[in-house]
C-alpha positions in Angstrom: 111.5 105.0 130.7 111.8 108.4 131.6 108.6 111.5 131.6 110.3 113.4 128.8 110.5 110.2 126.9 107.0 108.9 127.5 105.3 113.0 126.8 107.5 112.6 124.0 105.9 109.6 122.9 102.4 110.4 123.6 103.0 113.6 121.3 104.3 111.6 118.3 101.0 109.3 118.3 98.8 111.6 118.9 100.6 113.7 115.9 99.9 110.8 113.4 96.3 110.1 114.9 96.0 113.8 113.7 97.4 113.7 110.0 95.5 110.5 109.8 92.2 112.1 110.7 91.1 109.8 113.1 91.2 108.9 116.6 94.1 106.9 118.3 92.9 103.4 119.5 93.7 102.8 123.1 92.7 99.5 123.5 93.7 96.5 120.4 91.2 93.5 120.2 93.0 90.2 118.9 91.6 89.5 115.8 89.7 86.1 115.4 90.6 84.8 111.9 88.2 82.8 109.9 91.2 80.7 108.3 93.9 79.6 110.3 95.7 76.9 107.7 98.9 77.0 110.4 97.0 75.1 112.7 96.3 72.5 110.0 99.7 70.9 109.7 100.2 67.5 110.6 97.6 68.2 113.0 96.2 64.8 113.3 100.0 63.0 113.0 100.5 60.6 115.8 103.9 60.8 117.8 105.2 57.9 115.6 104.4 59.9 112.3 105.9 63.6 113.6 109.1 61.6 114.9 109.0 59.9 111.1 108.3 63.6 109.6 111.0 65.4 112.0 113.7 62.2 110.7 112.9 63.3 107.3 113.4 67.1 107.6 116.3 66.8 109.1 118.2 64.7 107.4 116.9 67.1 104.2 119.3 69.8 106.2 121.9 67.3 106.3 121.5 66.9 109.8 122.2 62.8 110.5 119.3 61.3 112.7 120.1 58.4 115.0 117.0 56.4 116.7 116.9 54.9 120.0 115.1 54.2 123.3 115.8 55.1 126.8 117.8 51.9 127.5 119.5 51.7 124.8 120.4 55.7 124.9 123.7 55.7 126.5 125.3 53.2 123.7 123.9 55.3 120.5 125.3 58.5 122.3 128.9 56.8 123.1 128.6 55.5 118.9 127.7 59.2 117.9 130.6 61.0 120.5 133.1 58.4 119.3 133.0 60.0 115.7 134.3 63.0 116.9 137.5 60.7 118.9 140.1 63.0 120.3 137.9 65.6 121.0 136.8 67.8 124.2 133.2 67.7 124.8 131.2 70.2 126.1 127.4 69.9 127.2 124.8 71.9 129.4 124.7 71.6 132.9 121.1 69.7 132.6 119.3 67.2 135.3 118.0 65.2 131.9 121.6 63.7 131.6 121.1 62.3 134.7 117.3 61.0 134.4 118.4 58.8 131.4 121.4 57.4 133.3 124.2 59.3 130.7 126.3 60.5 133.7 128.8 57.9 133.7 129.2 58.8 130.3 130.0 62.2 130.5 132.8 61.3 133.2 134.3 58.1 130.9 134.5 60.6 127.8 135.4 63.5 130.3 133.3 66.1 129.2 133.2 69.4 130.2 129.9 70.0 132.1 128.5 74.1 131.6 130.0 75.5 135.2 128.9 79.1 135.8 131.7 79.3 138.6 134.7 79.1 135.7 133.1 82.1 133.9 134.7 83.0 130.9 136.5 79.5 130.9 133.6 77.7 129.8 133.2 79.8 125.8 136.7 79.1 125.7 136.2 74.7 126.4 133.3 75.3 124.3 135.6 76.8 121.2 137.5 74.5 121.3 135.3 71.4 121.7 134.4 69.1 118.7 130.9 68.3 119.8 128.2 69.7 122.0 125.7 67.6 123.7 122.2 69.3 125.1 118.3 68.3 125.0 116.3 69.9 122.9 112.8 71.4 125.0 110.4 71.3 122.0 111.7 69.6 118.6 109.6 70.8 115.1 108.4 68.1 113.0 108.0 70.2 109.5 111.8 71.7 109.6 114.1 69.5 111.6 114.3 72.4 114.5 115.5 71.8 118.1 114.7 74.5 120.4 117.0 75.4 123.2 115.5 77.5 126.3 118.9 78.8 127.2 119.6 80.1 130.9 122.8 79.8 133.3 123.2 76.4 132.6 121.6 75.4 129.5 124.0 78.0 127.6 123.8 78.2 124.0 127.5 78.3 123.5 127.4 74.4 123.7 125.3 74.5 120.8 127.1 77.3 118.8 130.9 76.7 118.8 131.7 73.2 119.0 132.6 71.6 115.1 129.4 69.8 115.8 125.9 69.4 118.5 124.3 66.8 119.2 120.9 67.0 120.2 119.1 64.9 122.4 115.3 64.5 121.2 112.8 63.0 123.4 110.3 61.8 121.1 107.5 63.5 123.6 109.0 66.7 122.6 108.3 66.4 118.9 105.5 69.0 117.9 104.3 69.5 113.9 106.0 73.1 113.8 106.3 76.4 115.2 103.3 76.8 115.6 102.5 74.8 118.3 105.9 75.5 119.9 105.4 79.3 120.1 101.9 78.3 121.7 103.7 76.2 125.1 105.5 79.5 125.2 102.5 81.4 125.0 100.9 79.0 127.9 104.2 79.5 130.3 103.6 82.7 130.0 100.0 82.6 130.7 100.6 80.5 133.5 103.5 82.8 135.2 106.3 80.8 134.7 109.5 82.7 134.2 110.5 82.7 130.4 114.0 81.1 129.7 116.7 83.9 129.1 116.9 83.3 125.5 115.3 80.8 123.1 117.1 79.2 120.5 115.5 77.3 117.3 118.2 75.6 115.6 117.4 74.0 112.6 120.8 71.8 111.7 124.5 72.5 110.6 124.9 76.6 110.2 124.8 77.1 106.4 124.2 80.3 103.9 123.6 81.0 100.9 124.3 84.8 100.9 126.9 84.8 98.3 125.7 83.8 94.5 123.4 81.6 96.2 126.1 79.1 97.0 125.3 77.2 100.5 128.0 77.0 102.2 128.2 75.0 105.3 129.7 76.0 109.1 129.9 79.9 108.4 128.1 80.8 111.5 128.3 77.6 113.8 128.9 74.0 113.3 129.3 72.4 110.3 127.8 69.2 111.3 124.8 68.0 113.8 123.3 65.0 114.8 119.8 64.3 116.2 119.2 61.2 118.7 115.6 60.7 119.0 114.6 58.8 121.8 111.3 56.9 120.3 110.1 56.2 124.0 110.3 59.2 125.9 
């Protein structure tokens, strides 16, 4: 920001402090609130009951839910891909796809892996893919949300415009809301880690109700999702 800029701004406040007729606050104290019911959400649910909760929200946003383990992971993928048969797939460049053993996979159905050396190539795979595989980083209990923290790699194009995602849910990632989500952020950033690009909290098919309150499904994004929730990671 520039010296005319900031002298500009320090007029303008000082101007309002003025007409206000009282002096301009340097310093702002974080308020501590005597309620806090946000914190009291399916705070004592175990990780059995917010996977149960998170099923149940997001099959409420028509999202379809399929439940696995680790083992079993690679199988319940290939069953979910193979609805979308014919189709390019598309998914984040992501070391997770290799920790649950889903590589071989990816090369059988050859999928397009996110490569930041194509450039431009990879929106247009992506546009043209039916499905879009990624992990969500946090998953939110009360809505059904996955949350993507996008970067190089992890692009949110995979998520966006494919005909349909499918996200990968670790059942560890499961929290009761946004609440709790926007508070791991909060402690990355307390602890100096570098904050992801962008961060995307997708919460099923794209949908809207904008005209005469009619939903209307796959406006903005896909028109179908899927969540696989792995019950023992």
């Amino acid at each position: 920001m520039t010296e005319s800029l900031l002298s500009n701004q320090e007029e303008f406040l000082n101007n309002i402090s003025e007409r206000l007729g009282r002096e301009r606050k340097k310093q702002v104290v974080k308020p501590k609130w005597k309620y806090r019911p946000q914190w009291e959400i399916l705070k004592d649910a175990t990780p059995t009951e917010l996977a149960s909760e998170f099923k149940k929200s997001s099959l409420e946003k028509t999202t379809a839910v399929i439940e696995t383990t680790a083992s079993e992971l690679a199988e319940k993928l290939q069953g979910a891909i193979s609805q979308y048969s014919g189709g390019r797939i598309v998914t984040t460049k992501d070391r997770r796809f290799a920790e649950y053993g889903l590589e071989p996979l990816l090369v059988e159905s050859e999928a397009h892996v996110w490569n930041t050396e194509v450039g431009e190539e990879n929106i247009t795979i992506a546009k043209e893919a039916a499905v879009g595989v990624f992990f969500s980083d946090i998953s939110l209990a009360e809505s059904g949300t996955v949350v993507q923290f996008n970067d190089k790699d992890i692009a949110r194009s995979v998520s966006l415009l494919p005909i349909a995602y499918i996200a990968i849910v670790p059942q560890s990632t499961i929290v009761p809301r946004m609440t709790q989500a926007t508070q791991q952020i909060q402690q990355s950033v307390d602890a100096g880690d570098l904050l992801p690009t962008c961060i995307n909290f997708i919460s099923g098919p794209s949908n809207s109700a904008d005209i005469e309150m009619n939903i209307v499904i796959g406006v903005h994004g896909p028109i179908e999702a899927i969540h696989v929730v792995v019950t023992d990671r």
